[in-house]
N, C-alpha and C positions, 0 to 999 in steps of 0.2 A: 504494500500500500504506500511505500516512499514515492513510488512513480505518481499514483494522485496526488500527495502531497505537493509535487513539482508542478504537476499539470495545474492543479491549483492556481500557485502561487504565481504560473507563467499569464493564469486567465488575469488575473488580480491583477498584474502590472500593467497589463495592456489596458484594462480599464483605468489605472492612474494613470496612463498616460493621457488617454482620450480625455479626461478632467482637464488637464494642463494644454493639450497641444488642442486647438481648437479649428485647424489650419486640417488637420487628420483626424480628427474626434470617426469620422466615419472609418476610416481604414483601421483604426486601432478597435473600435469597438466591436468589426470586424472581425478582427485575431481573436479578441476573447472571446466571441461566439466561437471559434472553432475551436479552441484550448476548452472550452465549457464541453464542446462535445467529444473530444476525446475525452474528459475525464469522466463522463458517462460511458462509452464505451471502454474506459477502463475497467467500471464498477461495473459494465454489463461482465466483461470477459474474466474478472474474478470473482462473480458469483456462477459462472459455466465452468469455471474450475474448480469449487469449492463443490460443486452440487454431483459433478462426472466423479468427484473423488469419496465424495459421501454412495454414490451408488454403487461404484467400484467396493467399498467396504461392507455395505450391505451384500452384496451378491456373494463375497466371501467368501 
């Protein structure tokens, strides 16, 4: 979960920046849309990891 943490913090800058640079407020608001979706598709691909590994032990 380090990797969300990163994903995160990379959404989070881009949104301060869009605060400050008003010249790019679209472009950068931009980036954090797409850092927001990878860090959903992070949490989508470690609950498909979590759930394949919990059935793998069931099956057992």
């Amino acid at each position: 979960m380090n990797r969300l943490v990163e994903i995160r913090s990379q959404e989070s800058l881009c949104r301060e920046r869009a605060a400050f640079d008003s010249e790019r407020r679209g472009f950068w608001l931009a980036q954090a849309e797409e850092w927001k979706q990878r860090g959903l598709d992070e949490i989508a691909y470690h609950f498909r990891e979590c759930n394949h590994a919990h059935t793998e032990l069931a099956r057992g």
